[in-house]
Backbone atoms as SQL, in Angstrom:
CREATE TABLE atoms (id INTEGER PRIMARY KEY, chain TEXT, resi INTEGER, resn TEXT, atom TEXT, x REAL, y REAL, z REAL);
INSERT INTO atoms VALUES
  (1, 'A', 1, 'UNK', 'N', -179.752, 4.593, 57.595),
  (2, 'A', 1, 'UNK', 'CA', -180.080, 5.006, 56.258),
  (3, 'A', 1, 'UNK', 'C', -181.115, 4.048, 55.678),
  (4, 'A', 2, 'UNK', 'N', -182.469, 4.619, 55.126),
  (5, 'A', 2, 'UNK', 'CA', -182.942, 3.684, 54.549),
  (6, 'A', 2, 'UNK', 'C', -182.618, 3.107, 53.372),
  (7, 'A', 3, 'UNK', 'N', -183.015, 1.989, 53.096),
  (8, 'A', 3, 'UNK', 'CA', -182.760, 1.577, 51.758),
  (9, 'A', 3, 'UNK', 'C', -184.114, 1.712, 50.489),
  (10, 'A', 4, 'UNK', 'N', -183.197, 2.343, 49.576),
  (11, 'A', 4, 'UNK', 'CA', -184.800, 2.752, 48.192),
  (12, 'A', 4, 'UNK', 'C', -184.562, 1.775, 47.303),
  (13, 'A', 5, 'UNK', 'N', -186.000, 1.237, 46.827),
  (14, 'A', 5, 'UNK', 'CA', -185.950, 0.551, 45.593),
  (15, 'A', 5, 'UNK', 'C', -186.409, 1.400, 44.847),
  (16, 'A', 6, 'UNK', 'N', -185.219, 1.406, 43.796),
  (17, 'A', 6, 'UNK', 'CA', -184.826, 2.307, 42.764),
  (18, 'A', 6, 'UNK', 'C', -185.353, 1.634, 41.364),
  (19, 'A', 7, 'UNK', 'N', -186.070, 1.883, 40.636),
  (20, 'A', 7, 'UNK', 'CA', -186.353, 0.797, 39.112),
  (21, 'A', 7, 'UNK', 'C', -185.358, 1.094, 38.571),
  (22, 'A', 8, 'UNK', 'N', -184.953, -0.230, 37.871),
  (23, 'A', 8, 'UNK', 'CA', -184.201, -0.280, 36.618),
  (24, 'A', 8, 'UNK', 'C', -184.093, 0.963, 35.737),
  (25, 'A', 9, 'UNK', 'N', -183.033, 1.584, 35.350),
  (26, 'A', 9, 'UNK', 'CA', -183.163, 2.615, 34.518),
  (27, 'A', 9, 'UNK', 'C', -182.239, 2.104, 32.929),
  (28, 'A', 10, 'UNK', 'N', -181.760, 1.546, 32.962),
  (29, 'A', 10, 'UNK', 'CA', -180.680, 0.901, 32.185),
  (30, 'A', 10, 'UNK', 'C', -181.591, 0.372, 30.669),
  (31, 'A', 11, 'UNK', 'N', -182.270, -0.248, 30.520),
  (32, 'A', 11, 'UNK', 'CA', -182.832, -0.791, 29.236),
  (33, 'A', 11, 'UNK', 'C', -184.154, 0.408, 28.875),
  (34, 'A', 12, 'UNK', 'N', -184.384, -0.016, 27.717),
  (35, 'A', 12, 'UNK', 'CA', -184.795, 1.285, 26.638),
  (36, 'A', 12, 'UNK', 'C', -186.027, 0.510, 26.126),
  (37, 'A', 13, 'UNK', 'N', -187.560, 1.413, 26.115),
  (38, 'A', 13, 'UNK', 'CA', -188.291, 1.039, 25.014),
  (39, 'A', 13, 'UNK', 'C', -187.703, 1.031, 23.841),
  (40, 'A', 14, 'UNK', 'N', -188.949, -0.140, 23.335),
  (41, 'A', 14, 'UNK', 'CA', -189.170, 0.427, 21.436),
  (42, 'A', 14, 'UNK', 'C', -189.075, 1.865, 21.475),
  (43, 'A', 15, 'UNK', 'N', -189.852, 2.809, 22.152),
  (44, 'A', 15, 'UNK', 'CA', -190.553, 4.270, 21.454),
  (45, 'A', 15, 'UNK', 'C', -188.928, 5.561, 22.347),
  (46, 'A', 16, 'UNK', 'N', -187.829, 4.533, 23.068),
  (47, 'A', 16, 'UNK', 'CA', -186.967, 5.478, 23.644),
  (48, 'A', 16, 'UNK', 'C', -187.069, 5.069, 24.788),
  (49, 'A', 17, 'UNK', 'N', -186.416, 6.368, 25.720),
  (50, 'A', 17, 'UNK', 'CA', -186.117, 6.061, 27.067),
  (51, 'A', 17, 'UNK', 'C', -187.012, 5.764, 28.152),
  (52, 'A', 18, 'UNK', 'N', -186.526, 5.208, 28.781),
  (53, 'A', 18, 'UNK', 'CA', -187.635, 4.712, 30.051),
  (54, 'A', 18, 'UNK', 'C', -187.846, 5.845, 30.366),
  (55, 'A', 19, 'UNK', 'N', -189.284, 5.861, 31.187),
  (56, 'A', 19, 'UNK', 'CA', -189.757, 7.184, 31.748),
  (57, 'A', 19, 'UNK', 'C', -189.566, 6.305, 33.482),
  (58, 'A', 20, 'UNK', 'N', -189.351, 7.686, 34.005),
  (59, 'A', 20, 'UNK', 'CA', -189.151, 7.010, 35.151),
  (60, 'A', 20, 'UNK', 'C', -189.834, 8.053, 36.297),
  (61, 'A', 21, 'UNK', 'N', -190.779, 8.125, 37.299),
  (62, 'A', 21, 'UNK', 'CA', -191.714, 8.795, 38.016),
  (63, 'A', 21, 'UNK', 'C', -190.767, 9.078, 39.532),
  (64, 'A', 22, 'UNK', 'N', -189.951, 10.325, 39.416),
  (65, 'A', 22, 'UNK', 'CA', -189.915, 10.880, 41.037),
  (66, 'A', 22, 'UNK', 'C', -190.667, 11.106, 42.165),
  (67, 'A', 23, 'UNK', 'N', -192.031, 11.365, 41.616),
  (68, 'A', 23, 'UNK', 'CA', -192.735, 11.539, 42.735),
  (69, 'A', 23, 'UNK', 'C', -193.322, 10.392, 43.542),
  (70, 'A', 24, 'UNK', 'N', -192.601, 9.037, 42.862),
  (71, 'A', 24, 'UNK', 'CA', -193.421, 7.723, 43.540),
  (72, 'A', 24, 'UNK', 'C', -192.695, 7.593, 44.759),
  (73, 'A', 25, 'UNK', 'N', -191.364, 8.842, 45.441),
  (74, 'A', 25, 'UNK', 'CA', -190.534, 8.574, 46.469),
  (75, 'A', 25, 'UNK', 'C', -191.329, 9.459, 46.797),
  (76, 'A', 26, 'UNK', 'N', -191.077, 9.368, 48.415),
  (77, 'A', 26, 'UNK', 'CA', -191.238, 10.508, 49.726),
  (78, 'A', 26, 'UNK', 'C', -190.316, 11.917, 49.284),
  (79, 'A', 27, 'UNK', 'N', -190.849, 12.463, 49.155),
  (80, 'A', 27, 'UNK', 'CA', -189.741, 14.138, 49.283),
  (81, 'A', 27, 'UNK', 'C', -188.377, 14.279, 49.607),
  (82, 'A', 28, 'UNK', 'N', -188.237, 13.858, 50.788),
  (83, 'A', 28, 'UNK', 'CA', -187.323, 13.901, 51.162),
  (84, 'A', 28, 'UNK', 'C', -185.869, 13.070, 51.067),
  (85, 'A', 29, 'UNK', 'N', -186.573, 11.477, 50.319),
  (86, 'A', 29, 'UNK', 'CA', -185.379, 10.714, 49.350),
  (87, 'A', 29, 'UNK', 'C', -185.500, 10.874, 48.130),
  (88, 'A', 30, 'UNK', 'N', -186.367, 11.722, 47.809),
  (89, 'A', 30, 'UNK', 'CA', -186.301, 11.790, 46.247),
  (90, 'A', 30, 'UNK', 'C', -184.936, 11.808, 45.109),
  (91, 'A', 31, 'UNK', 'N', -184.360, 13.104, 45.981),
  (92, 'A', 31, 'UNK', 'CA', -182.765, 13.325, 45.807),
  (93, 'A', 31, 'UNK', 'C', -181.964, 12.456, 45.244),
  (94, 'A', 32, 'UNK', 'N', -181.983, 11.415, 46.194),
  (95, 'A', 32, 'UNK', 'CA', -180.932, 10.230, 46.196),
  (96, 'A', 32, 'UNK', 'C', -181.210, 9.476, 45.455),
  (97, 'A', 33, 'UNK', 'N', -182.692, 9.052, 45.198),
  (98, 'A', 33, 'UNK', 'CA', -183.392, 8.138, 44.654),
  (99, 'A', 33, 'UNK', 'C', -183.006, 8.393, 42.995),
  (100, 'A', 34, 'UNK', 'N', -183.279, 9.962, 42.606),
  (101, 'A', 34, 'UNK', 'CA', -182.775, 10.106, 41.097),
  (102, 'A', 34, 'UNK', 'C', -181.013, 9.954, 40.658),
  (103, 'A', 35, 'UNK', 'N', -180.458, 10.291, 42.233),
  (104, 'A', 35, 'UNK', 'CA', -178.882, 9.963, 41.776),
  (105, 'A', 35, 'UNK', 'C', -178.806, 9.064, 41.675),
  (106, 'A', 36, 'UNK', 'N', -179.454, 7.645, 42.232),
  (107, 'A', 36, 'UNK', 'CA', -179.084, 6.230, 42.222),
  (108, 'A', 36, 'UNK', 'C', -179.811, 5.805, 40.580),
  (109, 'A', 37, 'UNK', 'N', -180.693, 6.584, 40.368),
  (110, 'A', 37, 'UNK', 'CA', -181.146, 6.192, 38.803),
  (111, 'A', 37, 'UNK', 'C', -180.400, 7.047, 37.845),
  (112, 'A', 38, 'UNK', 'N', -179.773, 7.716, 37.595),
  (113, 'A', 38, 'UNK', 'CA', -178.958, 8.391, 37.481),
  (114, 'A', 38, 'UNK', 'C', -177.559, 7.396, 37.083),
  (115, 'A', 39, 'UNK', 'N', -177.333, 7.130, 38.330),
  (116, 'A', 39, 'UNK', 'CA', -175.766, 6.714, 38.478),
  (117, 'A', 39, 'UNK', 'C', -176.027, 4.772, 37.422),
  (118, 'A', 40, 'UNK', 'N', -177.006, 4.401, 37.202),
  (119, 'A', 40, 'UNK', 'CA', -177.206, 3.089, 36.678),
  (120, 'A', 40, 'UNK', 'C', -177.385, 3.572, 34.889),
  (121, 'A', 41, 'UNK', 'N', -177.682, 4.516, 34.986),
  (122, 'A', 41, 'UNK', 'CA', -177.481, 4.970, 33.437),
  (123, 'A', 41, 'UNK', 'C', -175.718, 4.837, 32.268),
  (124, 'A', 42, 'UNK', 'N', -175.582, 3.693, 31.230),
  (125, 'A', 42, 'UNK', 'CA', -174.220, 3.764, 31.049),
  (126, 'A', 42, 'UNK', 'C', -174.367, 5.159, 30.003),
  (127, 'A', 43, 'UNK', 'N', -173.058, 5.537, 29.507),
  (128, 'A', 43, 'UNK', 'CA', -172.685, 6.689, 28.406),
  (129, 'A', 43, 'UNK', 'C', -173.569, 6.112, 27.387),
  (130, 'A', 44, 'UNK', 'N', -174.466, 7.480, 27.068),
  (131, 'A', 44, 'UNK', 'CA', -174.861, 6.965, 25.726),
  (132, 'A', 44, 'UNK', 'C', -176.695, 7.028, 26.608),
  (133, 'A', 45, 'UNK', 'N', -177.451, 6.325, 27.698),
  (134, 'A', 45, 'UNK', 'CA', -178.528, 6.093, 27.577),
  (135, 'A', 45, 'UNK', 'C', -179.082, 7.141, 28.305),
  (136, 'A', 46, 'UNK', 'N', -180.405, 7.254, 28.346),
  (137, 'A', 46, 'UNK', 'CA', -181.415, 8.448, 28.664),
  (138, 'A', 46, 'UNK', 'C', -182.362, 7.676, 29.780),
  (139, 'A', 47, 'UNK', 'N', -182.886, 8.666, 30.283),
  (140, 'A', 47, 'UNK', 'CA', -184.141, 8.503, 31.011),
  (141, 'A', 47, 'UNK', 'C', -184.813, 9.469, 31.030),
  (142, 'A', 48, 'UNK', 'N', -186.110, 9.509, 31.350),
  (143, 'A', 48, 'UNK', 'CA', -187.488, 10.393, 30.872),
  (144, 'A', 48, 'UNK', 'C', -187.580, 10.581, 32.853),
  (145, 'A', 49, 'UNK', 'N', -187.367, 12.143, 33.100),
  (146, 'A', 49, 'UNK', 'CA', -187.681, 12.054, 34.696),
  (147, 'A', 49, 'UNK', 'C', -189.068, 12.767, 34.515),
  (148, 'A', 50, 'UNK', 'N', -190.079, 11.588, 35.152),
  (149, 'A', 50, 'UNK', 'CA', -191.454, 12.684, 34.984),
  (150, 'A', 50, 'UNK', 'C', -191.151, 13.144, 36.457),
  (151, 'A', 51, 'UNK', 'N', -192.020, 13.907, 37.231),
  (152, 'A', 51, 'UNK', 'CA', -191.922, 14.782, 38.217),
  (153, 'A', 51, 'UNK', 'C', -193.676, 15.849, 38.048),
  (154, 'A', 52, 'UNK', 'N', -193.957, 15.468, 39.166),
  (155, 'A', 52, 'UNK', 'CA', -195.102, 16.152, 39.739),
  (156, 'A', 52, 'UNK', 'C', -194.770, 17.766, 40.435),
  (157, 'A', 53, 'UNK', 'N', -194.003, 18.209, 40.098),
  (158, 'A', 53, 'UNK', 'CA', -193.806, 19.657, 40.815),
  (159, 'A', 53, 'UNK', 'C', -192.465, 19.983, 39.609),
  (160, 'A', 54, 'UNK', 'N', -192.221, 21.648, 39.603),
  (161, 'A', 54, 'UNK', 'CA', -190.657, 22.139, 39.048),
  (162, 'A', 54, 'UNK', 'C', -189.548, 21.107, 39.334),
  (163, 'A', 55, 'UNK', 'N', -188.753, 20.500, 38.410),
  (164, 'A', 55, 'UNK', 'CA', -188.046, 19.798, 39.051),
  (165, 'A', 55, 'UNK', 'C', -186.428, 20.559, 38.926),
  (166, 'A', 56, 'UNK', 'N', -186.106, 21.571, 38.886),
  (167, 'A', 56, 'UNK', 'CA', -185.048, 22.649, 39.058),
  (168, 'A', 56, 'UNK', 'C', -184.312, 22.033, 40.329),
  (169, 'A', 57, 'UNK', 'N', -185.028, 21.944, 41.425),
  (170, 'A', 57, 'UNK', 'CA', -184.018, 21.414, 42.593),
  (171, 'A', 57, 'UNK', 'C', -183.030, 20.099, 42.331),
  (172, 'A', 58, 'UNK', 'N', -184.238, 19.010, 41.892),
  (173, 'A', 58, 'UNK', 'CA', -183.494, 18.104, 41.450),
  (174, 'A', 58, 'UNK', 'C', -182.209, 17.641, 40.164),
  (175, 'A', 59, 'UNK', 'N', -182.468, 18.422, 39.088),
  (176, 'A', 59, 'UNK', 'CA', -181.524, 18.633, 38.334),
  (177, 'A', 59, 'UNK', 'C', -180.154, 20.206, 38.886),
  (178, 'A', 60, 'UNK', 'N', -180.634, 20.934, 40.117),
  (179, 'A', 60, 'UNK', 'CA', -179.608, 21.589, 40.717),
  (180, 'A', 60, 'UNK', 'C', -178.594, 20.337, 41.210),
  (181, 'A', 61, 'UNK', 'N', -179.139, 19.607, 41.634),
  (182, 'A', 61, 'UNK', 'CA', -178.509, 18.301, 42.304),
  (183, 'A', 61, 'UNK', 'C', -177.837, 17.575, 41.847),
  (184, 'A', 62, 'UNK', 'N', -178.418, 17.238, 40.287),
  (185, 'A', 62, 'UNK', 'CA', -177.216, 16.295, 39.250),
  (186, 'A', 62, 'UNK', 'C', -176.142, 17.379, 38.951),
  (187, 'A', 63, 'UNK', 'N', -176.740, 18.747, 38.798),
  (188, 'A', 63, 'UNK', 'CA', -175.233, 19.628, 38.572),
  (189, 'A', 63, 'UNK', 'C', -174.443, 20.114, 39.352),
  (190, 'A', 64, 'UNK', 'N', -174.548, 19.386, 40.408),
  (191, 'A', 64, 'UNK', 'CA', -173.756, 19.305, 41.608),
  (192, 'A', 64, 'UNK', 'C', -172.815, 18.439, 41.933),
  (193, 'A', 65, 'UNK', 'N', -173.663, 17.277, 41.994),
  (194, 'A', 65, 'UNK', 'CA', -173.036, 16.073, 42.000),
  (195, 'A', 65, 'UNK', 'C', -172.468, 15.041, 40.673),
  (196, 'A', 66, 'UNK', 'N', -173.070, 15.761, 39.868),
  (197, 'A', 66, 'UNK', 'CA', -172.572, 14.910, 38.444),
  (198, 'A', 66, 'UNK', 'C', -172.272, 16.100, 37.607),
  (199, 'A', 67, 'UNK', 'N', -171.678, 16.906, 37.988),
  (200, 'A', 67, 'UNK', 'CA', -171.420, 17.970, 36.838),
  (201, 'A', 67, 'UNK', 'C', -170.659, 17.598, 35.757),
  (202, 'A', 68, 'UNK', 'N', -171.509, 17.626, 34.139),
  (203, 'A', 68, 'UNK', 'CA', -170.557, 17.365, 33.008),
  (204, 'A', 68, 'UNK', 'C', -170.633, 16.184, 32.541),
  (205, 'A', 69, 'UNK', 'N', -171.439, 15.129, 33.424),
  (206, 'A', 69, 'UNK', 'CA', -171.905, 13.870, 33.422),
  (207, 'A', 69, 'UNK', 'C', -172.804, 13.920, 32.489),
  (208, 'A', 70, 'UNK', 'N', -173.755, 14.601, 32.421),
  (209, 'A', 70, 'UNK', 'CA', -175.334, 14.418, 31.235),
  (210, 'A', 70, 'UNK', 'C', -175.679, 15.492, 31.271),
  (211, 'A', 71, 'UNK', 'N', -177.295, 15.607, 29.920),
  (212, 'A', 71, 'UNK', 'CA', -177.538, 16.773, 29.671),
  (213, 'A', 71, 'UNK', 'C', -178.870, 16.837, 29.473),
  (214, 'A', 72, 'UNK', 'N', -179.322, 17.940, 29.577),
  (215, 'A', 72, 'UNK', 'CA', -180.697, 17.318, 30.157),
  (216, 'A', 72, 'UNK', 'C', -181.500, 18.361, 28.871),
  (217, 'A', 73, 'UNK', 'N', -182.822, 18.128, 28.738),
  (218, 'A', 73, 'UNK', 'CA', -183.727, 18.903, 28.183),
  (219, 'A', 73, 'UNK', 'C', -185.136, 18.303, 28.392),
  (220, 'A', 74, 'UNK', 'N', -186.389, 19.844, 28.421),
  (221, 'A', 74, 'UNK', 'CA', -187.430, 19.854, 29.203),
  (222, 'A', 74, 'UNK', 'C', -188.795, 19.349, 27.937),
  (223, 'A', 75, 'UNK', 'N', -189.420, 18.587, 28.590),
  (224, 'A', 75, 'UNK', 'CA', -190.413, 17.565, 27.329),
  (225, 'A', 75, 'UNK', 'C', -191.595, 17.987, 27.459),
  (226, 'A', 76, 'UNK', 'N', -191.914, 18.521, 28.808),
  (227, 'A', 76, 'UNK', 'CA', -192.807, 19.025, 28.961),
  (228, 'A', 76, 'UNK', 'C', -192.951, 19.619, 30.052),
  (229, 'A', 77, 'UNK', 'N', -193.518, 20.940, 30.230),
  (230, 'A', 77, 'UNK', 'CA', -193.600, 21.845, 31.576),
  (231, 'A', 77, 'UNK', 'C', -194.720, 21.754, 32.134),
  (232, 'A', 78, 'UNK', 'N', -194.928, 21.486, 33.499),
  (233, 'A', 78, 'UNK', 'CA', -196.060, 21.129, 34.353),
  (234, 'A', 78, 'UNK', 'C', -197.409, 21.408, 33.680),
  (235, 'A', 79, 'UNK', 'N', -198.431, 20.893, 34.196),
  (236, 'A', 79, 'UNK', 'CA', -198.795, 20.321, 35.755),
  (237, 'A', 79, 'UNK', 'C', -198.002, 19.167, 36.234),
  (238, 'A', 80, 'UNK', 'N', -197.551, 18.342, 35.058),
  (239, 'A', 80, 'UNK', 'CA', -196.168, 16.642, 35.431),
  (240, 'A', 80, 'UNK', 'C', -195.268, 17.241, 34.581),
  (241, 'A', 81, 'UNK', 'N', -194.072, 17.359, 35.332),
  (242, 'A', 81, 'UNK', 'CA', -192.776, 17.557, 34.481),
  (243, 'A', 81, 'UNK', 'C', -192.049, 16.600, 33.926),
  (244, 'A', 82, 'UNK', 'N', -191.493, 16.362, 32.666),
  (245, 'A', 82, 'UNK', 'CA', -191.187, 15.487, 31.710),
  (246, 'A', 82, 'UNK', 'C', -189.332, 15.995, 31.583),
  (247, 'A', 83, 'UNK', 'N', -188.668, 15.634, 31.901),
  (248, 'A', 83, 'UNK', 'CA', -187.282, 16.196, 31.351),
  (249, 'A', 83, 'UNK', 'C', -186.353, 14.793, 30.686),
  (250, 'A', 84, 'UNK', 'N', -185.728, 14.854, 29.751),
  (251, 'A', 84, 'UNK', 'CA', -184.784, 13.735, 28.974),
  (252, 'A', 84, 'UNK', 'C', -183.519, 13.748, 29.743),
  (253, 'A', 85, 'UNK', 'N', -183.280, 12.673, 30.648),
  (254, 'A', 85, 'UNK', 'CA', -181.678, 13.125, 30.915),
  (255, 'A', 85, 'UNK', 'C', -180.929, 11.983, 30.230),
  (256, 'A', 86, 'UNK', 'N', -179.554, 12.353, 30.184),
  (257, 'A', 86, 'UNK', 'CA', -178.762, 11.780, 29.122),
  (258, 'A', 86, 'UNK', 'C', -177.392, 11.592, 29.886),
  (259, 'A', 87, 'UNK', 'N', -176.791, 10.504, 29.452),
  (260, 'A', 87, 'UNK', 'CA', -175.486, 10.301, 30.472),
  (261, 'A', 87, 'UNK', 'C', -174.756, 10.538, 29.465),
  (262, 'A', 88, 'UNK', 'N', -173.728, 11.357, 29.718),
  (263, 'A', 88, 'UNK', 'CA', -172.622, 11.897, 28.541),
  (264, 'A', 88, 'UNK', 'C', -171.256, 11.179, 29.162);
């Protein structure tokens, strides 16, 4: 298994949540890479997932694996996708 360095998702601008870029992984760990940023989020904080393509697969994935956990809403719809996720 490789190992991903995952950025910090945990601390917050002045202007809100960290934005945090999926597409800086390979495709194929992307997945994991947002559950592990994801899973460092406590109750209560957000992250900004930008994303270079629909990111529907990847939030299929948190409602899979984190169902009921957070909630998400869309900031901006491509050409870079912007979504707020939120750890509930």
């Amino acid at each position: 298994m490789t190992n991903l360095h995952v950025p910090d998702t945990g601390a917050k601008t002045r202007s809100g949540p960290k934005e945090w870029d999926a597409s800086q992984f390979h495709l194929r760990h992307r997945r994991r890479a947002v559950l592990e940023a994801f899973d460092r989020l406590r109750p209560g904080d957000s992250l900004v997932l930008r994303y270079d393509r629909h990111p529907l697969p990847i939030l299929f994935s948190l409602t899979e694996d984190r169902f009921g956990q957070f909630t998400g809403r869309f900031l901006e719809r491509g050409p870079i996708w912007r979504v707020l996720i939120t750890r509930i």
